[in-house]
TORVO-900640 format. One line per field, with one value per atom (N, C-alpha, C, O, CB): residue number from 1; residue in one letter; atom name; x, y, z. Coordinates in Angstrom, 3 decimals, m for minus. Each point is the difference from the previous one (the first is absolute). Glycine has a CB too. Layout:
REM residues N
n c(NUM,...)
res c(a,...)
atom c(CA,...)
xx c(X,...)
yy c(Y,...)
zz c(Z,...)
//
This chain:
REM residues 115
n c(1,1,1,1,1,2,2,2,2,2,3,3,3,3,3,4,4,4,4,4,5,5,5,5,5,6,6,6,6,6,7,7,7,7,7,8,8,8,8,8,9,9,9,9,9,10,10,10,10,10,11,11,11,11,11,12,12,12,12,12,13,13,13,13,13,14,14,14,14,14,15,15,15,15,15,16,16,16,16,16,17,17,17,17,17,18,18,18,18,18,19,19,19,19,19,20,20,20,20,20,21,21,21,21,21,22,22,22,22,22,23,23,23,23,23,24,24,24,24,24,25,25,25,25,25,26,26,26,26,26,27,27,27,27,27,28,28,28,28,28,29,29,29,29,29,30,30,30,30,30,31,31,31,31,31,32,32,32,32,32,33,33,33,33,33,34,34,34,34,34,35,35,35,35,35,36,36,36,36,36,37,37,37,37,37,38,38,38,38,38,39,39,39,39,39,40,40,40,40,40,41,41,41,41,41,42,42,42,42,42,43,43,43,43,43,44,44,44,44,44,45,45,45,45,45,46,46,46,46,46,47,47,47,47,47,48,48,48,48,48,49,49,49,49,49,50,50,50,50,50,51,51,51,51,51,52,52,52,52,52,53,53,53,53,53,54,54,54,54,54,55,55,55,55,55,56,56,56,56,56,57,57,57,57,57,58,58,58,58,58,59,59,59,59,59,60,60,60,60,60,61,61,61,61,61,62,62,62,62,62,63,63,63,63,63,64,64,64,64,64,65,65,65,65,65,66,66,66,66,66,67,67,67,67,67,68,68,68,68,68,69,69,69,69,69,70,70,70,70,70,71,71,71,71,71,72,72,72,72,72,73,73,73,73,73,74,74,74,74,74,75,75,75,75,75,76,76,76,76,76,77,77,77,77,77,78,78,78,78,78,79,79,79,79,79,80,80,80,80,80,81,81,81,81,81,82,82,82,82,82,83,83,83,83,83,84,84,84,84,84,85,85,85,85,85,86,86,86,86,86,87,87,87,87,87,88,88,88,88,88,89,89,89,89,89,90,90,90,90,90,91,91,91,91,91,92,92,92,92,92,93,93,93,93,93,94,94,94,94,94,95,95,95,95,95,96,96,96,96,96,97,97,97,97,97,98,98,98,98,98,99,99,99,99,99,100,100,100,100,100,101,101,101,101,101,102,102,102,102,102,103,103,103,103,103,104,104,104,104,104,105,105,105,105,105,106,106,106,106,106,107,107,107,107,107,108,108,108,108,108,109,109,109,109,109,110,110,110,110,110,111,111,111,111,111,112,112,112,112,112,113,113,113,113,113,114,114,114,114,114,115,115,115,115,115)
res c(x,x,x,x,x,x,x,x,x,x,x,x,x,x,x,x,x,x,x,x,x,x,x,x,x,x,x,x,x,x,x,x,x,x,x,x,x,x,x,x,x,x,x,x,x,x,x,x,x,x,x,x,x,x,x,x,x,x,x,x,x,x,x,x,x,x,x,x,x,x,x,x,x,x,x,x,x,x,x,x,x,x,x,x,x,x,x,x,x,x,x,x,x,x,x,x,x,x,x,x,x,x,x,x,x,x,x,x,x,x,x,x,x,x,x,x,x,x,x,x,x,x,x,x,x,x,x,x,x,x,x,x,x,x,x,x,x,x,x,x,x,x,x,x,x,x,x,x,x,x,x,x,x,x,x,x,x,x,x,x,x,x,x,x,x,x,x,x,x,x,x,x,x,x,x,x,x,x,x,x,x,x,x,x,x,x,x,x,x,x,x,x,x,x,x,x,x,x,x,x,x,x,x,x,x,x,x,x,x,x,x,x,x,x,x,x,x,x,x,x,x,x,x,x,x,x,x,x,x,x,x,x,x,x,x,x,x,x,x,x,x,x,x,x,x,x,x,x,x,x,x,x,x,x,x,x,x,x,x,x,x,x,x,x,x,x,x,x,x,x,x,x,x,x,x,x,x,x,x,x,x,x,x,x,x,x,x,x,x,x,x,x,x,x,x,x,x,x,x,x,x,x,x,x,x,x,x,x,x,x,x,x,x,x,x,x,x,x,x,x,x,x,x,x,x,x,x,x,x,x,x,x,x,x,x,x,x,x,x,x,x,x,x,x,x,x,x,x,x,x,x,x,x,x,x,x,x,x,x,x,x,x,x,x,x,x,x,x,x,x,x,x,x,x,x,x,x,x,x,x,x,x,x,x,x,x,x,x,x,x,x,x,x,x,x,x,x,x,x,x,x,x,x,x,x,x,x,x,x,x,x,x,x,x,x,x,x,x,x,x,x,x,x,x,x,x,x,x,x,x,x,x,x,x,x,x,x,x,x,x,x,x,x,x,x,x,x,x,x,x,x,x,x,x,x,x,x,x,x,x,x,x,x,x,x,x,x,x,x,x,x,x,x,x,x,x,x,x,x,x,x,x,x,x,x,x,x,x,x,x,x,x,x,x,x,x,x,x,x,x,x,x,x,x,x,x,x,x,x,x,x,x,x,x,x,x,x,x,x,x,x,x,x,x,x,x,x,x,x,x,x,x,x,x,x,x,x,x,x,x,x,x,x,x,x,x,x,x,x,x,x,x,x,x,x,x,x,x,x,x,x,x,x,x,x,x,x,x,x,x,x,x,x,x,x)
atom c(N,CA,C,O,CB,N,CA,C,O,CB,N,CA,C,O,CB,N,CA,C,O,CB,N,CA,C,O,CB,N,CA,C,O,CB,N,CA,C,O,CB,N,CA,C,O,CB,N,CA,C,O,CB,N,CA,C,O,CB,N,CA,C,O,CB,N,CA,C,O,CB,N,CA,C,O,CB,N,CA,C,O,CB,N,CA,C,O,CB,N,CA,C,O,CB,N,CA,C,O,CB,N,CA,C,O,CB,N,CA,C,O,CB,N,CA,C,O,CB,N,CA,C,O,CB,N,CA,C,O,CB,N,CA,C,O,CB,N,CA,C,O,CB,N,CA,C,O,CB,N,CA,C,O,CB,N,CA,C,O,CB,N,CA,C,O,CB,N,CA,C,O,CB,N,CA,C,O,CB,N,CA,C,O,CB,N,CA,C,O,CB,N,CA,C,O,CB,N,CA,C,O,CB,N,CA,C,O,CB,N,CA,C,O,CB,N,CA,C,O,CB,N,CA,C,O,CB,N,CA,C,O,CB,N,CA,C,O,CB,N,CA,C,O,CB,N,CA,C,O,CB,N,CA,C,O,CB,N,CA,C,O,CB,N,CA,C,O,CB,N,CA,C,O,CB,N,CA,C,O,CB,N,CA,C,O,CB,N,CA,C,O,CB,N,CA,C,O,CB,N,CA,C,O,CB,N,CA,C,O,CB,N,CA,C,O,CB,N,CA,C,O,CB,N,CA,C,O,CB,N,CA,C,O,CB,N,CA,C,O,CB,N,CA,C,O,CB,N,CA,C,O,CB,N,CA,C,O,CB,N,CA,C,O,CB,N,CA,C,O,CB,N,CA,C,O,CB,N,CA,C,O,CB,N,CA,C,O,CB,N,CA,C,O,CB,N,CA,C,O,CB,N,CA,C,O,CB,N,CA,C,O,CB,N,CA,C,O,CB,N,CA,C,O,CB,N,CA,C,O,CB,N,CA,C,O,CB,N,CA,C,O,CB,N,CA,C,O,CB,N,CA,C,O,CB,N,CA,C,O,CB,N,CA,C,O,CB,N,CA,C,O,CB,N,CA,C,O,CB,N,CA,C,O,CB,N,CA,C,O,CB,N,CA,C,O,CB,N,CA,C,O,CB,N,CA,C,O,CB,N,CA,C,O,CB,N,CA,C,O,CB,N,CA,C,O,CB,N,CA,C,O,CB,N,CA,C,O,CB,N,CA,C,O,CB,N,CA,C,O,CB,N,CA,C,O,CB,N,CA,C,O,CB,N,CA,C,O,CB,N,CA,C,O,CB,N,CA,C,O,CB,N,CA,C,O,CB,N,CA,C,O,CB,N,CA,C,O,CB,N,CA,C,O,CB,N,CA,C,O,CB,N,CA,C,O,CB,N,CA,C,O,CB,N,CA,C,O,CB,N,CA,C,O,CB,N,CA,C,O,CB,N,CA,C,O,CB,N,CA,C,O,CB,N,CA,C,O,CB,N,CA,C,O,CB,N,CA,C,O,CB,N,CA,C,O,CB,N,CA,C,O,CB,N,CA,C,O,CB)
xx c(m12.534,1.223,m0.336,m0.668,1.862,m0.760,m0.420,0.827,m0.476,m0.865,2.346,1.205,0.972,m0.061,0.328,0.494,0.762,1.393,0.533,m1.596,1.452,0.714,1.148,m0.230,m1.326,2.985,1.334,0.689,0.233,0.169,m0.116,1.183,1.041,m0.049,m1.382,2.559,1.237,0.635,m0.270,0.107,1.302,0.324,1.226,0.235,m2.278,3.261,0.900,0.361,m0.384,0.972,0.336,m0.195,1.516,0.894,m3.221,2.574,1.439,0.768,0.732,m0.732,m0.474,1.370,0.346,m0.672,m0.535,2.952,0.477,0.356,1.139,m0.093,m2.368,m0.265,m0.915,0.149,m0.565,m0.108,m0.296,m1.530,m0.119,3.207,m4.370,m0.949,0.145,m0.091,m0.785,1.168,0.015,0.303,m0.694,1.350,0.780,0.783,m0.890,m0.506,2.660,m2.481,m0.793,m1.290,m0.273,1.195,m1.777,m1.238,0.340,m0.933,m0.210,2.388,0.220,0.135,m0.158,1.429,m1.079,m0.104,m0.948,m0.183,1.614,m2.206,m1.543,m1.108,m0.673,1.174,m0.178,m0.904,m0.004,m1.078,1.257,1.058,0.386,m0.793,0.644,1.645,m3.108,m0.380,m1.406,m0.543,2.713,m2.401,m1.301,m1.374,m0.181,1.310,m2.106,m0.803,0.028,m0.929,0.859,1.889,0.242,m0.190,0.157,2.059,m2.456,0.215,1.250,1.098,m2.573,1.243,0.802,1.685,1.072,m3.600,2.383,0.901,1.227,1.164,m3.235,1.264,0.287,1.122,0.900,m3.589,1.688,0.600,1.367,0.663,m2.798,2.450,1.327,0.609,1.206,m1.792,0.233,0.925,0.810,1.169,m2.640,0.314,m0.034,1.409,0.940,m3.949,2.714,1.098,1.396,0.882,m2.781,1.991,0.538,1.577,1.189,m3.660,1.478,1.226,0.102,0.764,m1.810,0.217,m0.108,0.931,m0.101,m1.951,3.378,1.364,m0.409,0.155,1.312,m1.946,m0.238,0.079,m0.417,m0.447,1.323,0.545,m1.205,m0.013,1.892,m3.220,m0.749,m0.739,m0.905,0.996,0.170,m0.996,0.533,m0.854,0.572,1.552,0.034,m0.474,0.253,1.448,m2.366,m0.273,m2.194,m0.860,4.141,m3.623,m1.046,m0.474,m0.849,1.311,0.393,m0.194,0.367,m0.802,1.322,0.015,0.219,m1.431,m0.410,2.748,m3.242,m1.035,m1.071,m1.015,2.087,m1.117,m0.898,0.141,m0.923,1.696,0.564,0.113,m0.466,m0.357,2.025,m1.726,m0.528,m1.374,m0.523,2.404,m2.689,m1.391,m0.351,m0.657,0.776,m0.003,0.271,m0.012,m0.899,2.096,m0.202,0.138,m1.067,m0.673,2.903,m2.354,m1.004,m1.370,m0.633,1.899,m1.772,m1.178,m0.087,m0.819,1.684,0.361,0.149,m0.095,m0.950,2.756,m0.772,m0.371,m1.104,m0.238,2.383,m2.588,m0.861,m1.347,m0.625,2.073,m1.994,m1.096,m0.699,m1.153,1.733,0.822,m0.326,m1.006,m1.063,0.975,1.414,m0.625,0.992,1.056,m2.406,0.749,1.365,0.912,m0.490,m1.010,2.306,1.466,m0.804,m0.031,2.510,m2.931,m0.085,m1.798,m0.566,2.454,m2.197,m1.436,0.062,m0.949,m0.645,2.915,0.102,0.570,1.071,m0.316,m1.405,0.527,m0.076,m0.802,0.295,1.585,0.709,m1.529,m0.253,3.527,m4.134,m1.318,0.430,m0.557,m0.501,2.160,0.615,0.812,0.081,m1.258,2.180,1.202,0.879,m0.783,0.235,1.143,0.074,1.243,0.369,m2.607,3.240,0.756,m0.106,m0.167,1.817,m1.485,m0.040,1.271,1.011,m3.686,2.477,1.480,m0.316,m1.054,1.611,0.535,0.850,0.366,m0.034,1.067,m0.574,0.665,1.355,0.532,m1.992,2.093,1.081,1.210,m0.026,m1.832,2.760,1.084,1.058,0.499,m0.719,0.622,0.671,1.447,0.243,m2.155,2.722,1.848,m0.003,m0.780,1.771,0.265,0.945,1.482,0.697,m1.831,1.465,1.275,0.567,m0.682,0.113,1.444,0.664,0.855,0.602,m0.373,m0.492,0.296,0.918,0.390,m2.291,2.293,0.820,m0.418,m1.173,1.532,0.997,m0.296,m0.801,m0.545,0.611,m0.087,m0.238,m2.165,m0.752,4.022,m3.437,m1.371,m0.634,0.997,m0.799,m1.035,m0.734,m0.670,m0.333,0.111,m0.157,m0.775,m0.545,0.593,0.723,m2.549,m1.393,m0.162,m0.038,m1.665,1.655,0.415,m1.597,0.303,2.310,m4.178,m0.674,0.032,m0.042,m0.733,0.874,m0.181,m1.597,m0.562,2.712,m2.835,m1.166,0.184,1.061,m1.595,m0.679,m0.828,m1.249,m0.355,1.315,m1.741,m1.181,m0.579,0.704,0.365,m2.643,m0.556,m0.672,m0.953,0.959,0.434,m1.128,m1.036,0.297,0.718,m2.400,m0.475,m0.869,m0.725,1.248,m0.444,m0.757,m1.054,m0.152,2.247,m2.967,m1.466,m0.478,m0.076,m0.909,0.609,0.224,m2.201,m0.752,4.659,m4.120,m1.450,m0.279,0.884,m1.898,0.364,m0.226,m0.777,m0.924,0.564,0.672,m0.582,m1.396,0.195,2.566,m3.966,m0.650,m0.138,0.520,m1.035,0.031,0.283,m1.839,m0.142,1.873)
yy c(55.201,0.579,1.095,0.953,m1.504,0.496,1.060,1.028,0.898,m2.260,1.421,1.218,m0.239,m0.926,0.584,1.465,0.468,m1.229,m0.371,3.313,m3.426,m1.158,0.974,0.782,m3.232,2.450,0.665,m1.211,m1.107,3.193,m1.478,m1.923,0.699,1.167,m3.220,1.343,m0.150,m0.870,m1.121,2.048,m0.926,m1.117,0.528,1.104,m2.044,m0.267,m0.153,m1.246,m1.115,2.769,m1.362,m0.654,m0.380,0.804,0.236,m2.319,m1.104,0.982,0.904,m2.417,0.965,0.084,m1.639,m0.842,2.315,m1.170,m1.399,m0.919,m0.396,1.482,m1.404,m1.042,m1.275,0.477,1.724,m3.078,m1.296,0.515,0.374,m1.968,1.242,m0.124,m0.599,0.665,m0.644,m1.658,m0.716,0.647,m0.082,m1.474,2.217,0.927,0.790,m0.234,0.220,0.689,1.860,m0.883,0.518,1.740,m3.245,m0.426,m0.719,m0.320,m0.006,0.114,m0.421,1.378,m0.245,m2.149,3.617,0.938,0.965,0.820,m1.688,0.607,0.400,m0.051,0.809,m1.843,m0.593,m0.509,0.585,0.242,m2.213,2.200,0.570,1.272,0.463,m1.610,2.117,0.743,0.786,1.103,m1.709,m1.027,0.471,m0.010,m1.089,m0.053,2.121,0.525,0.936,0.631,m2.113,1.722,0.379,1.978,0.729,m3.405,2.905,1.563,0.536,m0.466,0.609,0.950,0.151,0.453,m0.402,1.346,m0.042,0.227,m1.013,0.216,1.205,m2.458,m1.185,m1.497,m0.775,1.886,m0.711,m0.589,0.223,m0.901,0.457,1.946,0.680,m0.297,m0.099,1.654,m1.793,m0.400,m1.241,m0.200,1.386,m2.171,m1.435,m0.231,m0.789,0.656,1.091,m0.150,0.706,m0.143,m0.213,1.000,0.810,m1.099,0.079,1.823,m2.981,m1.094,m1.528,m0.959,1.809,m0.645,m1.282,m0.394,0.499,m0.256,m1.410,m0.298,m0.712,m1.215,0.869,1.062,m0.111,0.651,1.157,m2.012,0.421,1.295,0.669,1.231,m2.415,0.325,0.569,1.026,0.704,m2.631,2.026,0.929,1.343,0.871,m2.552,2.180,1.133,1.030,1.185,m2.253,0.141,0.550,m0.310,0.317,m0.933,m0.046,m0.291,1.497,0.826,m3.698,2.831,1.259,1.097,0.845,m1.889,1.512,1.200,0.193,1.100,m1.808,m0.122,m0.018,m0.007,0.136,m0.945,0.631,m0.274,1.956,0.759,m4.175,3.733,1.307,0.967,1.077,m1.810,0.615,0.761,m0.011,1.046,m1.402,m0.751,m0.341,1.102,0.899,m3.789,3.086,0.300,1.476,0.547,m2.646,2.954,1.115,0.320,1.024,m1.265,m0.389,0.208,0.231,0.982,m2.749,1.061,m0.178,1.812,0.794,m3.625,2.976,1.295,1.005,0.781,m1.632,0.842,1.213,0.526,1.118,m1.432,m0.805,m0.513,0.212,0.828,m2.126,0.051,0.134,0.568,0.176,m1.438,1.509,1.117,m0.882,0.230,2.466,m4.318,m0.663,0.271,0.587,m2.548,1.277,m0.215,m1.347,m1.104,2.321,m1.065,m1.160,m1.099,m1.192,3.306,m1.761,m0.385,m1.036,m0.786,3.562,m2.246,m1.254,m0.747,m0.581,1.971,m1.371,m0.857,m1.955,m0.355,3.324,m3.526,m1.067,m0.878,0.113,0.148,m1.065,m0.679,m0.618,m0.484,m0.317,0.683,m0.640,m1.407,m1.097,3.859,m2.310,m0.908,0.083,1.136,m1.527,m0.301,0.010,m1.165,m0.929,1.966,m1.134,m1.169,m0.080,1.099,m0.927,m1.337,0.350,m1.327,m1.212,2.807,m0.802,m0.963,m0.077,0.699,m0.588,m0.816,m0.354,1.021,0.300,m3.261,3.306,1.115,m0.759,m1.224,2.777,m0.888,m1.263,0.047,0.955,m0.859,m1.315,m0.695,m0.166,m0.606,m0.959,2.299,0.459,m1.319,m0.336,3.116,m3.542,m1.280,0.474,1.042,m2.292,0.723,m0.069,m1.292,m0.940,2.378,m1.270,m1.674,0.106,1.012,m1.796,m0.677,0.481,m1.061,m1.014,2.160,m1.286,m0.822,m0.977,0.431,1.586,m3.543,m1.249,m0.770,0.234,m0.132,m0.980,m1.081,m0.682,m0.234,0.045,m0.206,m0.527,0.912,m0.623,m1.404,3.307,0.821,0.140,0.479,m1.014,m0.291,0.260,1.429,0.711,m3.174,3.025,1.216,m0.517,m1.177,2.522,m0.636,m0.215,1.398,1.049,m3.084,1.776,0.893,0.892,m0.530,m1.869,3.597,1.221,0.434,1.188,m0.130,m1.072,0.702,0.752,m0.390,m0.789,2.635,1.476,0.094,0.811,0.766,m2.117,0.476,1.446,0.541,m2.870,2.855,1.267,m0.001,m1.088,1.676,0.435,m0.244,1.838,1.007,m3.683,2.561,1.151,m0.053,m0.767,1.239,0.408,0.499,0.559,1.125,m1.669,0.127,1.085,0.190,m0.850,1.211,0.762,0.268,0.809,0.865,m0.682,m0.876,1.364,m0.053,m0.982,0.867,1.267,0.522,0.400,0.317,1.460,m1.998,0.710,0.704,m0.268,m1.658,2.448,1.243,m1.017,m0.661,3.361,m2.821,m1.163,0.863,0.936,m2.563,1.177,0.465,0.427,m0.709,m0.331,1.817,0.504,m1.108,0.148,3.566)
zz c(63.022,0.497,0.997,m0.400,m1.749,3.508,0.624,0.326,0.694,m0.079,m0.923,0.474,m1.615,m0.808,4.424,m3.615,m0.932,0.062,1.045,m0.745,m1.757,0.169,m0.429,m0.923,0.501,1.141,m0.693,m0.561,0.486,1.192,m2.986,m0.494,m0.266,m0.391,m1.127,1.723,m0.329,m0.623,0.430,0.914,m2.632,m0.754,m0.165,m0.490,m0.581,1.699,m0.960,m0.727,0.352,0.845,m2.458,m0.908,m0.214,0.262,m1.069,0.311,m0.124,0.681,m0.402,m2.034,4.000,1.572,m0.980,m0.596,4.324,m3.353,m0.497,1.297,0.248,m2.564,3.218,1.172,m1.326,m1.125,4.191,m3.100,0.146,1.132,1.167,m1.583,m1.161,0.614,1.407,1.032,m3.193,2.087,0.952,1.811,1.013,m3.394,2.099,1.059,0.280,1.097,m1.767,0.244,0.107,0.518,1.083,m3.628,2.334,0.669,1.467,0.736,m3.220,2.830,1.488,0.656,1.196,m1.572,0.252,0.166,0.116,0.899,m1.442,m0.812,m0.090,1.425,0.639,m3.189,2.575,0.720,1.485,0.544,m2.114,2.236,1.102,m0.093,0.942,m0.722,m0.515,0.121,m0.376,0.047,0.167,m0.701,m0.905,0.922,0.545,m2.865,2.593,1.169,0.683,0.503,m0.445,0.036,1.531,m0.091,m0.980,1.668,0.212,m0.183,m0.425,0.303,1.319,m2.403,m1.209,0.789,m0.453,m1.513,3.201,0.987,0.834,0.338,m0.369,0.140,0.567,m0.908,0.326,0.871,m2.703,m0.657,m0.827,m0.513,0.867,m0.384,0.104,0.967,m0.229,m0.732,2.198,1.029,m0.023,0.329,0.771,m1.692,m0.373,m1.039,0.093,0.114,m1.117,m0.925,0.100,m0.848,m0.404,2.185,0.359,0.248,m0.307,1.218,m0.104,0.952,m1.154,0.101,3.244,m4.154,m0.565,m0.918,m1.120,1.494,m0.061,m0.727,m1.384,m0.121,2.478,m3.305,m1.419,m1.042,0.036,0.848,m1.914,m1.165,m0.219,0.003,m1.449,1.194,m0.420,1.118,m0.449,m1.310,2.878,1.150,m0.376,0.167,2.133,m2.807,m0.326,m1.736,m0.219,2.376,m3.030,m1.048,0.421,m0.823,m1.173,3.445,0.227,0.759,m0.337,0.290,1.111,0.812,m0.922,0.397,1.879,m3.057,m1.276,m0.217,0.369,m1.784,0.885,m0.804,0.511,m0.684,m0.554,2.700,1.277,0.276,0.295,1.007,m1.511,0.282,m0.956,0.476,0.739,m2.201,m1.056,m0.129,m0.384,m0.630,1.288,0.180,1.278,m0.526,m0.379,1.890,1.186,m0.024,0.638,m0.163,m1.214,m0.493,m0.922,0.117,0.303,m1.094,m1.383,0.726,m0.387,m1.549,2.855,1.326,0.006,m0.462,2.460,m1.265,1.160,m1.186,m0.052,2.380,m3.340,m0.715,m1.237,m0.459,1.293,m1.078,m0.919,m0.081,m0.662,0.773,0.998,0.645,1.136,0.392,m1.466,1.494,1.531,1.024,0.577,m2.107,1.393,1.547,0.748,m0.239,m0.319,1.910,1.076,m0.207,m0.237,2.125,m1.816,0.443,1.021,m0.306,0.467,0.702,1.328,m0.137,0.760,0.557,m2.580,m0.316,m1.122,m0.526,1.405,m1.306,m1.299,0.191,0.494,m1.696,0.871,m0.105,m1.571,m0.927,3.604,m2.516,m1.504,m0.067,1.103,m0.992,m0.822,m0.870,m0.965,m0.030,m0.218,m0.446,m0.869,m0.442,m0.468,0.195,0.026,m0.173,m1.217,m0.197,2.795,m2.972,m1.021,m0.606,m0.413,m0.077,0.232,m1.017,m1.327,0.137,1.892,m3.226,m0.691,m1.293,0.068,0.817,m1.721,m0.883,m1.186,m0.561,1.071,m0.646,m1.089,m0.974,0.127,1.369,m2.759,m0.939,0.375,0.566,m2.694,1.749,0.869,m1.289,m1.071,3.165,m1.508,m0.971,m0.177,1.074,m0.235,m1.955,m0.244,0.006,m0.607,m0.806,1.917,0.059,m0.477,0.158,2.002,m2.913,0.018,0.627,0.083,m2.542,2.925,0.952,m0.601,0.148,2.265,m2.966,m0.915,1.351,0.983,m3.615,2.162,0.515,m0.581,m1.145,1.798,m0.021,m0.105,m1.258,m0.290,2.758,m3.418,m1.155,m1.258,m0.911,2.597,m1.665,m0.652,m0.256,m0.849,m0.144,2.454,0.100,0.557,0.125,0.120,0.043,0.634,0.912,m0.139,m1.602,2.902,1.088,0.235,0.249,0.706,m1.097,m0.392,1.841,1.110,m3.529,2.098,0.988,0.468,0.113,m1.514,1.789,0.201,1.056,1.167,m2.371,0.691,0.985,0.303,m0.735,m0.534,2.025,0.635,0.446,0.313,0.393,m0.732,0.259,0.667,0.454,m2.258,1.974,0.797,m0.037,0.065,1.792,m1.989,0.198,1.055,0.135,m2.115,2.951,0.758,0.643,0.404,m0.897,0.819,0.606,0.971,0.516,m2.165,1.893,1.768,m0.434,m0.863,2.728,m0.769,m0.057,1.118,0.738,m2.919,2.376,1.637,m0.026,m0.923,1.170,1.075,m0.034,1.468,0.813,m2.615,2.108,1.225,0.970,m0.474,m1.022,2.678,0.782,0.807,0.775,m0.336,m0.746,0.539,1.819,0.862,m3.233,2.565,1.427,1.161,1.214,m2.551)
//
């Protein structure tokens, strides 16, 4: 490991692993500045609980570790499945039709881009 890794995690955003990783992916590499920008414009539920957590990583950097903003880029990034909360929605003929609330944890880790 050659530079200081910052992580960030949040935990059951109620996005759908699936959702939150078309999102993920859009940003994963990019300088950490850039990729706020990225999400900034990106028409998805999940780009705003992505960029939150991109921001807190980010902060955590600056006040934390006492890097710059301006040499950090996303290292890794990831989202994966939460446990998944069951509904029933009551059907025709006095059957149920089974409700899953997906969730998703995510997280970012940011590293100091060498000069």
């Amino acid at each position: 490991m050659e530079g200081t890794d910052v992580r960030a995690v949040a935990r059951n955003i109620p996005v759908s692993a699936q959702k939150a990783r078309l999102v993920v992916d859009l940003v994963r590499g990019k300088d950490a500045q850039d990729a706020m920008n990225i999400l900034r414009f990106v028409n998805r539920k999940a780009a705003k609980p992505v960029a939150k957590i991109l921001a807190s990583a980010i902060a955590d950097a600056e006040e934390n570790f006492g890097l710059n903003r301006d040499d950090l880029y996303v290292y890794r990034i990831f989202a994966d499945e939460s446990p998944t909360r069951k509904w029933r929605r009551f059907g025709a003929r006095g059957r149920f039709k089974p409700v899953l609330r997906r969730s998703s944890h995510i997280t970012v880790i940011l590293r100091e881009r060498e000069a």
